[in-house]
C-alpha positions in Angstrom: 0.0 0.0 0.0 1.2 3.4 -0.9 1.9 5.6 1.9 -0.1 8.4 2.2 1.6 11.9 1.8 1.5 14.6 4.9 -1.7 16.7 4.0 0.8 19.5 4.5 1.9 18.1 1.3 -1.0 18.7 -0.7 -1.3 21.2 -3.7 -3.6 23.7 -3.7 -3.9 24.5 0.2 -1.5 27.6 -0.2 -3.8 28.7 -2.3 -7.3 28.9 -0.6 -8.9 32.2 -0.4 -9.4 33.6 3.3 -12.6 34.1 4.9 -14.8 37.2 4.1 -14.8 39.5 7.0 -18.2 41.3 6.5 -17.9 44.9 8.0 -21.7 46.1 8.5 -22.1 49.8 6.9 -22.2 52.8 9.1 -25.4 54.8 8.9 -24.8 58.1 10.8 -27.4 60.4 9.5 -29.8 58.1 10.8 -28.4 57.9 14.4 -27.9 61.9 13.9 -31.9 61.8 13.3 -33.0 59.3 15.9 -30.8 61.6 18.6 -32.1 64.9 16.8 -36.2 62.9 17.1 -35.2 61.6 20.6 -34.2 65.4 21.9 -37.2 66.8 20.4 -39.7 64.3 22.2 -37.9 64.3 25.7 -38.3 68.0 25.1 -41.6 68.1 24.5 -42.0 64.9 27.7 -40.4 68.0 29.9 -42.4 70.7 28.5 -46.2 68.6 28.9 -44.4 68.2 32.8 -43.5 70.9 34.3 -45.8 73.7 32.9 -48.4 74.6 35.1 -51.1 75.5 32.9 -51.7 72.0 31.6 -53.6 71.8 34.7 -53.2 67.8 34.7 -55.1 67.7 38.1 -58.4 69.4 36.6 -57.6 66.7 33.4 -57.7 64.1 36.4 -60.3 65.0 37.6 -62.7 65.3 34.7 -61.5 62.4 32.9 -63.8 60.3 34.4 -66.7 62.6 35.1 -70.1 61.4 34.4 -70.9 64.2 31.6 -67.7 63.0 29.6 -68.1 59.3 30.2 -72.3 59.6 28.5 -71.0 61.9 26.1 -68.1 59.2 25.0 -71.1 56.6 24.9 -73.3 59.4 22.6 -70.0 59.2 20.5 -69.5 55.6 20.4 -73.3 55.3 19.6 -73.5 57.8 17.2 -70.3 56.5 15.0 -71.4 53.0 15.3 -75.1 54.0 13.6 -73.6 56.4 11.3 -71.2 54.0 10.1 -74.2 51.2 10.2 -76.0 53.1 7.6 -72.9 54.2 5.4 -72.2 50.9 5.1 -75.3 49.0 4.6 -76.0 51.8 2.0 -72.9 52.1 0.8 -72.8 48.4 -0.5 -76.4 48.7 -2.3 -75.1 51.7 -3.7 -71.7 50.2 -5.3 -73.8 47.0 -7.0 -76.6 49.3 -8.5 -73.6 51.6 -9.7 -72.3 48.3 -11.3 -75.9 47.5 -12.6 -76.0 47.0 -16.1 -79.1 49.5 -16.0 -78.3 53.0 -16.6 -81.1 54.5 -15.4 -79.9 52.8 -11.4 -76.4 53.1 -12.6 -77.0 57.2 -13.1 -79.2 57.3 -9.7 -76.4 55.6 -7.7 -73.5 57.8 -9.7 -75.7 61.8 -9.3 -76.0 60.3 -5.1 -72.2 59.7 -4.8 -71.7 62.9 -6.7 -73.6 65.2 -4.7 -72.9 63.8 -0.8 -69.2 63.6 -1.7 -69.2 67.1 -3.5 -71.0 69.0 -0.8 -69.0 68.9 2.9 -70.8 67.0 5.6 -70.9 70.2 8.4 -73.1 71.4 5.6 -75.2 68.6 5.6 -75.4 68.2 9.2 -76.7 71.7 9.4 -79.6 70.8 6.5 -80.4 68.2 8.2 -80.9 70.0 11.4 -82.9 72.5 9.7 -84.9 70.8 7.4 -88.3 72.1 9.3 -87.7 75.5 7.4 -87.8 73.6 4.2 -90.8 70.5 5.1 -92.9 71.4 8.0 -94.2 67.6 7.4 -92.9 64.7 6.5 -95.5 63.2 4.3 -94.9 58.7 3.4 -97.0 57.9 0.3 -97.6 57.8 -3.3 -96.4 61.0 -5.1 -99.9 62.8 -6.1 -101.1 60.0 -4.9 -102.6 58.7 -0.7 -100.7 59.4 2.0 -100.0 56.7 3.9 -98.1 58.8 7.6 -97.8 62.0 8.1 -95.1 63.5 10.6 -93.9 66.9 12.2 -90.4 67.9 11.0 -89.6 69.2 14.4 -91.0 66.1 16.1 -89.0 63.6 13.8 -85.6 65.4 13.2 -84.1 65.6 16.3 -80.4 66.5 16.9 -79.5 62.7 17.1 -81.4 61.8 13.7 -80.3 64.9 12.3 -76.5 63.8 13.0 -77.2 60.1 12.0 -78.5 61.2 8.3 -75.6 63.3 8.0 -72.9 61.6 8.7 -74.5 58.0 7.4 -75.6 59.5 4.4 -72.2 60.9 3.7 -70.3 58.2 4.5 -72.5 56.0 2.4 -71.2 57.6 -1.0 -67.5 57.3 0.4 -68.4 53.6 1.0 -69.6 52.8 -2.5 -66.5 53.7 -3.7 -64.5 51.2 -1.7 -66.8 48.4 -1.9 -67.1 49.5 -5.8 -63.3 49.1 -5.9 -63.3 45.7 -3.9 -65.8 44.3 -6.2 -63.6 45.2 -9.3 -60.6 43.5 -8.1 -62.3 40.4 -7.9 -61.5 38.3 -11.3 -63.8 37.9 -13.9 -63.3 34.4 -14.5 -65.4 34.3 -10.8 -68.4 35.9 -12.0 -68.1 33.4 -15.3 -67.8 30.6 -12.7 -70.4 31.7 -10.8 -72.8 31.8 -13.4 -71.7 28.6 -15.3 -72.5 27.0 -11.9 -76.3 28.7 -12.1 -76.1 31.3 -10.1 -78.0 34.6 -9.8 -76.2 37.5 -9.8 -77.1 38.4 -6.2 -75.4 35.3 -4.9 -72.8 35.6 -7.1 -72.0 38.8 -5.1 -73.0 37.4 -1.7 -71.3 33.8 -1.7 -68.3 34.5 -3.9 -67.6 37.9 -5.0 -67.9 40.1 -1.8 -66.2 37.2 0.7 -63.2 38.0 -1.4 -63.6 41.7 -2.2 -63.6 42.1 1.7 -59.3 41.5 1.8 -59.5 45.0 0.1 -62.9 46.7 1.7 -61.8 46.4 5.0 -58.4 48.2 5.6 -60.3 51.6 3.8 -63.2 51.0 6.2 -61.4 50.5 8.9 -59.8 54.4 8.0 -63.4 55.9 7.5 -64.5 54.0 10.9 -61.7 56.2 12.9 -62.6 59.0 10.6 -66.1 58.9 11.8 -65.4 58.7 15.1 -63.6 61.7 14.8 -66.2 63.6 12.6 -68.5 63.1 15.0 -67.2 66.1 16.5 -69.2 68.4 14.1 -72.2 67.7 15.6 -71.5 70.0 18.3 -72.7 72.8 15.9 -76.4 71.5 16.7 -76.3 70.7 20.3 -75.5 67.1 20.6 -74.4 65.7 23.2 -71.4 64.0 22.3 -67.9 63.9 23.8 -66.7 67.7 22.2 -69.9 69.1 23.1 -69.9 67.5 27.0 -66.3 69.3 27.6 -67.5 72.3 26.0 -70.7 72.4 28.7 -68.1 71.9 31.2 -65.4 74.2 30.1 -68.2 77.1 29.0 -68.3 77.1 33.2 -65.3 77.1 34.4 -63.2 78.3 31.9 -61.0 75.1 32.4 -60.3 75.6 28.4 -57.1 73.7 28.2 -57.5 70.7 30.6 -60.9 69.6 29.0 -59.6 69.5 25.3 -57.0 67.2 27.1 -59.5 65.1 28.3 -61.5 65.2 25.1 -57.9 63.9 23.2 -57.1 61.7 25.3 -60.2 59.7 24.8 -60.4 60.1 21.2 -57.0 58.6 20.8 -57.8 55.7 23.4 -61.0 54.6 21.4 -58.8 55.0 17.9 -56.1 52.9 19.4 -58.7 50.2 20.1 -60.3 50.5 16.8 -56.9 50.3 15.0 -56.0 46.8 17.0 -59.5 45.5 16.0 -58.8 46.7 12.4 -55.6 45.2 12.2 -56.9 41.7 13.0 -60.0 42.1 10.9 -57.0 42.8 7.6 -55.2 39.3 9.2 -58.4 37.5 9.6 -59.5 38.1 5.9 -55.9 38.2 4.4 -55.9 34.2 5.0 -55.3 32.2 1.5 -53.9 35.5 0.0 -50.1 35.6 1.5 -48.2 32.3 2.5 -47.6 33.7 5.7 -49.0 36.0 8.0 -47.7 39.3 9.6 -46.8 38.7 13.2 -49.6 40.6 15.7 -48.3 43.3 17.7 -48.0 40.2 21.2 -45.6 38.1 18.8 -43.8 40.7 17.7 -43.1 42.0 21.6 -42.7 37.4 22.5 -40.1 37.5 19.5 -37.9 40.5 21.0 -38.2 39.5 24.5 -37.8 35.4 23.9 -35.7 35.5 20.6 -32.1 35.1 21.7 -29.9 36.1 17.8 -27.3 33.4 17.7 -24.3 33.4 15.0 -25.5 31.8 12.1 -23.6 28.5 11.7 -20.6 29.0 8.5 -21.3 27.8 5.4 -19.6 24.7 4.4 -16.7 25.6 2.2 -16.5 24.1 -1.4 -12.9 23.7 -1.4 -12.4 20.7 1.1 -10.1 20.8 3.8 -6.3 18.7 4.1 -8.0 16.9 6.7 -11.0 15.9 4.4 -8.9 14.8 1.7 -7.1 12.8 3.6 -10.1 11.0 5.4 -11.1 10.6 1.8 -8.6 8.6 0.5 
């Protein structure tokens, strides 16, 4: 048996290349800008501290008050109907703009045109003042029996008044998106659909709108915190939602300051909460259309505090080693 030369021996080991020494890139300008973001905030942390006229013991003490806690629940109420109605409308409005008759097709087109060309604190107002226009609301045949007959003043109250102007609104922004949702759903579905037998309404109930809703719901999830914050315009006619409370309560004690505090504060509490519940409503009907998930805000916080980085393990080289080549042989 030959003998086997010293692996020191062996050609082609003086030549190996070295190891690649990766030298991660410097990014100052964006350490200048976290420090420059950093200052600014701790600023501001010092500012909202230690001035006096903040008043954060008057914002303690009316955050909790009974006027601002029933006129949170008006608010809550109030954007839940209004966004009930813009909805519900919103989506017989996008199908009958998609009608293939252009006499509903124009109808549903001139309503989208005028409640989105005309801003909703006008329409509020109308709405609140529609006695001057109707004294009675008449149900019936045009020229024709009446079937009810109502007082304006009894019927539109502030509440209605603020329900058909922001629902009515928001029904025209709604047709859009759920117009848009429909269209990105592929035509070869409808042609399934109606090979299969379908009619066209459950067509668009059982397989068009389940799948439009992975693009309906992140826009309506927007116009939902939109709402919430529109509600505020009621106010101009005297209902009492959460602006409105604090402005009762501030038009007394002149606690200006504190009380839009409180007011805030809510609103971006109840927005938070909206945005969580939005963000699993886009996971929820995102399923089948990405290969994996995004990670929710609990797994994100699990992977940080759990996750322990280890060096990634060195590729095996391609040139093998003396020691190889000699077990090889």
């Amino acid at each position: 048996m030959d003998a086997v030369p010293p692996a020191a021996a062996q050609p082609g080991d003086a030549g190996r290349p070295e190891a690649i020494k990766a030298v991660p890139v410097r990014h100052p300008g964006r350490w200048l800008a976290a420090l420059v973001v950093a200052v600014g905030l701790g600023g501001l942390g010092y500012s909202m501290a230690t001035t006096h006229n903040y008043e954060w013991d008057v914002v303690g003490q009316y955050f909790t008050s009974t006027r601002v806690v029933n006129g949170l629940l008006a608010t809550l109420v109030l954007t839940a109907l209004a966004m009930l109605i813009g909805v519900s409308l919103g989506t017989v409005l996008a199908v009958v703009r998609l009608s293939t008759n252009p006499l509903l097709r124009s109808a549903s087109w001139l309503y989208i045109w005028f409640f989105r060309g005309t801003p909703v604190l006008v329409q509020i107002l109308f709405w609140n003042n529609i006695s001057a226009l109707y004294k009675t609301i008449v149900i019936g045949i045009p020229a024709g029996p009446a079937f009810f007959h109502f007082s304006a003043n009894s019927v539109i109250t502030p509440l209605v008044a603020a329900l058909l102007g922001l629902g009515l609104n928001e029904a025209a922004y709604m047709a859009e998106i759920v117009r848009a949702g429909i269209l990105s759903v592929d035509q070869g579905q409808h042609e399934a659909a109606q090979a299969l037998g379908m009619t066209r309404l459950q067509t668009m109930r059982r397989i068009v709108l389940p799948q439009a809703m992975r693009i309906i719901i992140p826009p309506t999830g927007n116009e939902t915190i939109s709402m919430l914050k529109t509600t505020s315009l009621v106010s101009v006619i005297a209902y009492a939602e959460l602006l409105y409370s604090v402005q009762l309560i501030y038009s007394v004690n002149f606690k200006t300051i504190p009380l839009l505090i409180v007011a805030s504060i809510w609103y971006l509490i109840v927005t938070s909460v909206l945005t969580v519940g939005q963000y699993y409503l886009e996971r929820h009907f995102g399923r089948g259309s990405a290969r994996e998930l995004p990670p929710t805000a609990l797994q994100r916080l699990r992977r940080m505090l759990f996750t322990f980085h280890a060096q990634p393990p060195e590729p095996p080289s391609s040139v093998p080693s003396a020691s190889q080549r000699h077990d090889q042989r």
